[in-house]
C-alpha positions in Angstrom: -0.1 59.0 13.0 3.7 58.2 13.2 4.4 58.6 16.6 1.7 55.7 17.4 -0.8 57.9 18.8 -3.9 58.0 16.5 -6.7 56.2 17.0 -9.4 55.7 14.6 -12.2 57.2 15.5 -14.8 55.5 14.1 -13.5 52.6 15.2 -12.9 53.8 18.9 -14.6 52.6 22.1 -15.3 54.7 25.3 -12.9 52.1 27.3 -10.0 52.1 24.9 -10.7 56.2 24.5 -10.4 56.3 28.7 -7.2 54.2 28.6 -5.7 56.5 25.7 -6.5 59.8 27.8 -5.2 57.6 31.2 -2.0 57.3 29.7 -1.7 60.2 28.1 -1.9 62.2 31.6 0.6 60.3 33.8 3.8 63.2 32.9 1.0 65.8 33.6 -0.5 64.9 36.7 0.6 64.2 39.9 0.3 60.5 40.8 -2.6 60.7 44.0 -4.7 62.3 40.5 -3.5 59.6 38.0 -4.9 56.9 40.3 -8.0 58.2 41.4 -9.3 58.9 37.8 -8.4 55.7 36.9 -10.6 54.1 39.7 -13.1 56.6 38.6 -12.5 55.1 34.9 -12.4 51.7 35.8 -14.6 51.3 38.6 -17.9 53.9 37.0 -17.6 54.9 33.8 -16.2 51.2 32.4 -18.8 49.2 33.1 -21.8 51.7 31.8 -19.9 53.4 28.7 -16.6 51.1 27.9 -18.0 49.6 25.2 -20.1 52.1 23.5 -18.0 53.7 19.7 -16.9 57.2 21.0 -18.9 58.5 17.7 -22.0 57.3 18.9 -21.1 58.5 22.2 -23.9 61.1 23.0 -24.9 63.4 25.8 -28.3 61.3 26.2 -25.9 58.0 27.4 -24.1 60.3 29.6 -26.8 61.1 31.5 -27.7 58.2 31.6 -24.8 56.7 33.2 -24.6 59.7 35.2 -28.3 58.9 37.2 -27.1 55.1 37.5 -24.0 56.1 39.3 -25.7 58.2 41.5 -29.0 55.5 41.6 -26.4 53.0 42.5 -24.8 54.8 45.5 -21.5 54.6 43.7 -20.8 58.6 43.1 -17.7 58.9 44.3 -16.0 60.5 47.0 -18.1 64.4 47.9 -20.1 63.5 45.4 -17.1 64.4 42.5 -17.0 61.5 40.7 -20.2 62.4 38.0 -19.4 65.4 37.3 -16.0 64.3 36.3 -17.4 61.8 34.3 -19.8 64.0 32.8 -16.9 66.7 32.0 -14.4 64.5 30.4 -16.7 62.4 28.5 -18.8 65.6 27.1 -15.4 67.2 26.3 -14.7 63.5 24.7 -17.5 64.3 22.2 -17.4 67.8 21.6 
């Protein structure tokens, strides 16, 4: 759009969706939040989702990445990091 926030959907990965949303919430959080979703982002959901088109995005993959997380030992701290992953990125496709 004209402000130089539209994306193209069909065109849209996960990774670059992530980033968008990233950016988009540093005036609305406070910093300590900004930075841990983006380690969530970069360090979790990257590297299983990042380069999957957002409208092929389904809940299926999000599961999926969801048990390797936790498989993998890398859930987070309290165990909040999938189901933060699961929220955003089913709210992402709804």
């Amino acid at each position: 759009m004209q402000s130089g926030t539209y994306l193209e959907p069909n065109k849209l990965l996960v990774g670059a969706y992530l980033d968008h949303r990233l950016d988009h919430m540093k005036s609305r959080v406070v910093w300590r939040t900004l930075e841990r979703h983006v380690e969530i982002a970069r360090k979790n959901i990257g590297p299983l989702l990042g380069s999957v088109r957002l409208t092929k995005l389904r809940p299926a993959y999000i599961s999926a990445a969801y048990s390797t997380t936790l498989a993998n030992g890398t859930e987070g701290r309290q165990g909040r990091a999938p189901a933060w992953h699961s929220g955003r990125l089913t709210s992402a496709i709804e």
